[in-house]
N, C-alpha and C positions, 0 to 999 in steps of 0.2 A: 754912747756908752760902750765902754770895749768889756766885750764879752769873755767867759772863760772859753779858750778851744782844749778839747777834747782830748786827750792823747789814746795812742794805740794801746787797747787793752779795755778802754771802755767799753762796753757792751752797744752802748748807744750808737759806736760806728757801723755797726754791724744790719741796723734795722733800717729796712725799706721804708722809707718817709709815706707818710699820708698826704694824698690829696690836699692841694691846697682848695678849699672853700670860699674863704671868708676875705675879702679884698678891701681894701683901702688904707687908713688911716693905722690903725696898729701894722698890718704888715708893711707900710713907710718905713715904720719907727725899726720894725725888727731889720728891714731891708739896711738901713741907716745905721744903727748898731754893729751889725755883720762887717759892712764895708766900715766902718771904725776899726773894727776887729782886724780884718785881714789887713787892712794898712800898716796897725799898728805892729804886725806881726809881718809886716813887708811881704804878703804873699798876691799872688794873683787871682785866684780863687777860693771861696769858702760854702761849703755848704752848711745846711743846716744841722745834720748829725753830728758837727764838728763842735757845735756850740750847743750839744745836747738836747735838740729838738729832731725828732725823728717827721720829717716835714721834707717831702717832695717840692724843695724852694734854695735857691744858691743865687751868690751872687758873682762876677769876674769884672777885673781890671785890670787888660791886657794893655800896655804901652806899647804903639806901635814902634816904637823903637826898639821894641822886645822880639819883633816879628822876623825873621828872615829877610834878606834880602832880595826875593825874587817876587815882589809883585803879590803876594794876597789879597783872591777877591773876596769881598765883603759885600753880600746882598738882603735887606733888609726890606722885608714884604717883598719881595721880587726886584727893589730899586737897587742899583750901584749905590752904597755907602761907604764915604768914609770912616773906616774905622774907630779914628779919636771922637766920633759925634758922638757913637753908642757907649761908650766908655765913661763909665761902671754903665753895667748892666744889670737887673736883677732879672732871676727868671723862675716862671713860678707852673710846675707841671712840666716841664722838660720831656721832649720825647726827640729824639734821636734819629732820623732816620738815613740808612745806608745810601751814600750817595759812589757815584764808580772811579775810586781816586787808590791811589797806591797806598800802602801803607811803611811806614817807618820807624825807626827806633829815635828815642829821645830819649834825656836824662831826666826824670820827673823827681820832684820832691811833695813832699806833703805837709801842711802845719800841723796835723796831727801822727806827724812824724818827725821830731826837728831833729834837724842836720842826717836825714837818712835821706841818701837819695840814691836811684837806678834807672836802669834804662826799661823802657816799656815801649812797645808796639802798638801803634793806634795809626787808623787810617787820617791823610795826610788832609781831610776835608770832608765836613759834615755838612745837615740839613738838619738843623732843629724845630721841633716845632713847642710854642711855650706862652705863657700870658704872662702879660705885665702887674704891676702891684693895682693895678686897678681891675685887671681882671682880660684888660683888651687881648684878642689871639693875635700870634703875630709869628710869622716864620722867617730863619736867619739862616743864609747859608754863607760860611766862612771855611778859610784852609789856616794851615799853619799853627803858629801858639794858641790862638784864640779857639783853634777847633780842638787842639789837645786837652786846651784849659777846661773848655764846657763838657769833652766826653769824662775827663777826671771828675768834676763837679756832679755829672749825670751816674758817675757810678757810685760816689758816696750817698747818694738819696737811691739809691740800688741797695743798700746795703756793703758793698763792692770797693776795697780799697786796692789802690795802686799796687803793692805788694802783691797780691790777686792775683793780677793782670802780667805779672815778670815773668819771664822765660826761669827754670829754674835754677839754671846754673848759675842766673844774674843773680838771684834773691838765697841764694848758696853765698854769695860773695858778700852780704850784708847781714844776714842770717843771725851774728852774735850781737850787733848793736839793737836788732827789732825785739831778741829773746833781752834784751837789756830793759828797752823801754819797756817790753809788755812787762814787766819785774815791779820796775820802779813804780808804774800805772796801779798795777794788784796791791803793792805794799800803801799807796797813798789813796787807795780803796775800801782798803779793809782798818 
């Protein structure tokens, strides 16, 4: 079922998700729904705040053809994986950890921002660590889109949206369409 997403100006993007608890068979369904959603809405990542549930839980569907061309590793439990195996992925508790990789500027976009998009600064390779819809622990180390896509996702169950995260002069150069959306968001609010 394609869910509604969220746009900029809801409150709900704002709030730090809850603990995921409760695993199996309904968070399939919600995990299932999301990725309907973001399909639908051709994105690569969705979180939960997006679709009005304040829930430390997101989903990504990075196509490796979406990746750079220099080799992205993909390590799953500690094992060399290919990427199209893990894809969609849901991830439920996300935690983040710094791993020693450069960082870079990228053009991000958001669904619950459509057609806004800027550059943002996020380091070029993470270490997540997160549990599956059944509850299993499991840790992912990836570089590239799929690491930008999961730190974006990890910041909207933050509370934390991309706009945030822009150098300011970038988010100066977008500044009239975001005061646009938050407008339109208040008026179909109230």
């Amino acid at each position: 079922m394609v869910l509604e997403i969220k746009n900029y100006g809801e409150p709900v993007l704002h709030k730090k998700g809850a603990r995921v608890e409760t695993f199996g068979e309904p968070l399939r369904q919600f995990a299932d729904d999301m990725l309907e959603t973001m399909e639908d809405a051709s994105g690569i990542g969705l979180a939960a705040q997006q679709v009005g549930e304040a829930l430390q839980f997101c989903v990504v569907d990075v196509p490796r053809e979406l990746e750079d061309e220099d080799g992205n590793r993909c390590f799953y439990d500690g094992k060399p994986t290919p990427q199209d195996l893990l894809m969609p992925m849901a991830l439920a508790n996300p935690m983040i950890t710094p791993v020693p990789h450069p960082t870079g500027f990228r053009e991000e976009g958001c669904l619950s921002f459509p057609e806004i998009r800027g550059d943002v600064e996020r380091p070029y390779g993470i270490s997540v660590e997160f549990q599956d819809i059944e509850g299993n622990p499991h840790t992912l180390e990836c570089e590239g889109l799929l690491a930008r896509c999961i730190q974006h996702e990890v910041d909207h169950l933050n509370g934390t949206l991309f706009i945030d995260r822009m150098k300011k002069r970038d988010l100066q150069n977008i500044q009239p369409e975001v005061r646009v959306l938050k407008q339109l968001t208040k008026e179909a609010l109230s």
